[in-house]
C-alpha positions as CSV (number, residue, x, y, z in Angstrom):
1,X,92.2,60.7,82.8
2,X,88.7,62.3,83.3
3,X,88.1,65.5,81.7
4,X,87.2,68.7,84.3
5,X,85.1,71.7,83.7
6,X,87.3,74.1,82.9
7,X,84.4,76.7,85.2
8,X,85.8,73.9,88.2
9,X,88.9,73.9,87.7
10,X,89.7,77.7,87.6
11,X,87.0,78.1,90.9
12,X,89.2,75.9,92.7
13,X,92.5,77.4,91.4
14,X,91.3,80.6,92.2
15,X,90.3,79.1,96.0
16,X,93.8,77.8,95.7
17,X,95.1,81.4,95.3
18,X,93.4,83.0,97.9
19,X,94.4,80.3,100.6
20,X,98.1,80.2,100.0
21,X,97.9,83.9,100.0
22,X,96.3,83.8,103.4
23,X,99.2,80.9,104.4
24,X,102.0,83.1,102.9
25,X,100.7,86.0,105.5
26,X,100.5,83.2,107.8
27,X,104.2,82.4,107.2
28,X,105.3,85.9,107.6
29,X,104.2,86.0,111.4
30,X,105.6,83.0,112.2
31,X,109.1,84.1,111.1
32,X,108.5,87.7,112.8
33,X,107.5,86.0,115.7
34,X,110.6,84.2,115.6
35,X,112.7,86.3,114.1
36,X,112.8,88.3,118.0
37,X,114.3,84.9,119.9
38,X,117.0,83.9,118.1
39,X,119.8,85.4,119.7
40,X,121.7,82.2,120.3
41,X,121.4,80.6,116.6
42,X,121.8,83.0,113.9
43,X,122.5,80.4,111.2
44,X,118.2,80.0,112.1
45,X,117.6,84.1,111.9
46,X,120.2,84.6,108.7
47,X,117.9,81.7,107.0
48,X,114.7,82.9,108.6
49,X,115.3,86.9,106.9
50,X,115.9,85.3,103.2
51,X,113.1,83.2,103.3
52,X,111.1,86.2,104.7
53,X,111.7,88.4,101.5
54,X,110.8,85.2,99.3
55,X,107.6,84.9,101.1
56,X,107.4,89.1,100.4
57,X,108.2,87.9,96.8
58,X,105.6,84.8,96.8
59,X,102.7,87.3,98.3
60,X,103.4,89.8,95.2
61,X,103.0,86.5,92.8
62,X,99.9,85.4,94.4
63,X,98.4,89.1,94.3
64,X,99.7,88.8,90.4
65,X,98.1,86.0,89.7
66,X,95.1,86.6,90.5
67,X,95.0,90.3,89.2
68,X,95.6,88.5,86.2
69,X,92.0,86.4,86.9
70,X,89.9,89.8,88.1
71,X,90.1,88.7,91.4
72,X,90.8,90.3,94.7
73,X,92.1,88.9,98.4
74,X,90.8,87.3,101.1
75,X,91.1,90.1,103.5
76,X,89.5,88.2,105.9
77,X,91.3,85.1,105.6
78,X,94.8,87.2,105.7
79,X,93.9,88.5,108.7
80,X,92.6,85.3,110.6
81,X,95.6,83.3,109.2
82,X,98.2,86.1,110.2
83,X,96.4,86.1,113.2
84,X,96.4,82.3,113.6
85,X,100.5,82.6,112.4
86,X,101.4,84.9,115.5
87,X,99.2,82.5,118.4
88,X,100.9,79.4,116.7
89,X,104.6,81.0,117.3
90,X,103.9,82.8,120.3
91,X,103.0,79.2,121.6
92,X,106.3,78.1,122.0
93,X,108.1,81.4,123.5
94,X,107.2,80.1,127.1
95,X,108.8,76.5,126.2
96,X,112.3,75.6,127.4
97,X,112.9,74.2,123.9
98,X,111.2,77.2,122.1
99,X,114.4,76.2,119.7
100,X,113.5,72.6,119.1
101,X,109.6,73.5,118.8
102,X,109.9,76.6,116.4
103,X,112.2,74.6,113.9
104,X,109.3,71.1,113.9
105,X,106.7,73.6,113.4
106,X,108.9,75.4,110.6
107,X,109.2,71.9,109.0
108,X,106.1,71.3,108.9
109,X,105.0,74.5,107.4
110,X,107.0,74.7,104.8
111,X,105.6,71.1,103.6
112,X,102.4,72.3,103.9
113,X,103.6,75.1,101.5
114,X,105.0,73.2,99.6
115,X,102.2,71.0,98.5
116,X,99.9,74.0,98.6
117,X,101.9,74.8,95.4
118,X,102.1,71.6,94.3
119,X,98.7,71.6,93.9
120,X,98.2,75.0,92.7
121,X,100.6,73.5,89.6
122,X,98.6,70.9,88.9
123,X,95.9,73.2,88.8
124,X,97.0,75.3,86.3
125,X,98.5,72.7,84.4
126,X,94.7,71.3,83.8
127,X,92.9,74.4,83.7
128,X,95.4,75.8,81.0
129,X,96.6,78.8,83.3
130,X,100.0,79.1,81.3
131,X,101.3,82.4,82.5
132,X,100.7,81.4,86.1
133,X,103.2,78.2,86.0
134,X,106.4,80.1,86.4
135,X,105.0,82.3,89.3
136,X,104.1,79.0,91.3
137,X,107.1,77.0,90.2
138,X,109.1,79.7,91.7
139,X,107.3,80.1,95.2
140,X,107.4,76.1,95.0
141,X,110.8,75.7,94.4
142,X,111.6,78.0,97.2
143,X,109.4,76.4,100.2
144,X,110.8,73.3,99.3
145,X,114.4,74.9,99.5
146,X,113.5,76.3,103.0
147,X,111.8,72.8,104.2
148,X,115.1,71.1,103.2
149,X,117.4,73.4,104.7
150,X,115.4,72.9,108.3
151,X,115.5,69.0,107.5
152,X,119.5,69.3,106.9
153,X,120.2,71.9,110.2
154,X,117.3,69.8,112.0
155,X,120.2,67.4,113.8
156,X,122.8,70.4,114.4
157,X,120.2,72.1,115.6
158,X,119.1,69.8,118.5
159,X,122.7,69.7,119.5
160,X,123.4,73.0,119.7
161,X,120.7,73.1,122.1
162,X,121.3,70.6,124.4
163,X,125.2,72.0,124.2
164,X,123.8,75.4,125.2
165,X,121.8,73.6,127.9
166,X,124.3,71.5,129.3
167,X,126.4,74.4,129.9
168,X,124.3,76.3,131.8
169,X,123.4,78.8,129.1
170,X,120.4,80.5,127.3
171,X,119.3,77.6,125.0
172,X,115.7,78.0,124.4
173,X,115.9,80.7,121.6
């Protein structure tokens, strides 16, 4: 394997940082945004409000990190991701499978999460970034807990909907 500046690596880790902070904020206005229109399915809104304190809990390991580095936020990108968060889940409050559309986009998301920490792993496994392994193994073990519980409800899910829908009744959130 090639050796990497270790001045590269810890820029990019650090770049890491800062964008997954910016997703995490993303993540918590998608789930507020949803949170609101799920009347019908609170299996969804029970899992939705746990995950929402882990992603509380994965902001404040982020922050950690890189206090532990000297390094500060991305104001800016928090804001134009949380901003970008609430138009992506406002999208689908119009759609008749609002449902159907918020649980795809969750599933993705949380992949994308997911990998996000993946790499941030790898990362710090090159770059030597010890105490920083355990904070990301956490907030990675926990997206990909939340992307394999919206696989797993994914079919009962779509049922539920078209149950609700064939019976006349409020199905779309």
């Amino acid at each position: 394997m090639a050796s990497h500046p270790h001045d590269a690596l810890q820029s990019v880790f650090i770049t890491g940082l800062k964008n997954v902070h910016g997703v995490e904020h993303q993540a918590l206005a998608l789930i507020d945004r949803q949170l609101g229109h799920l009347a019908n399915y609170p299996e969804v809104s029970d899992r939705l409000r746990s995950h929402r304190i882990e992603t509380e809990q994965q902001i404040v390991r982020v922050e950690e990190i890189l206090d532990g580095f000297g390094e500060s936020r991305s104001v800016l990108k928090d804001i134009a991701l949380t901003l970008s968060g609430d138009l992506a889940a406002l999208a689908h409050v119009f759609a008749p499978d609002e449902i159907l559309k918020n649980s795809f986009a969750n599933f993705a998301f949380e992949n994308f999460e997911a990998a996000s920490y993946k790499s941030l792993v790898t990362l710090a496994e090159a770059g030597g970034f010890s105490t920083a392994l355990p904070l990301l193994q956490t907030s990675l073990t926990e997206e990909q807990a939340m992307a394999a519980w919206v696989d797993q409800h994914n079919a009962a899910l779509t049922l539920k909907y078209v149950e609700r829908r064939a019976a006349g009744q409020t199905a779309s959130h």
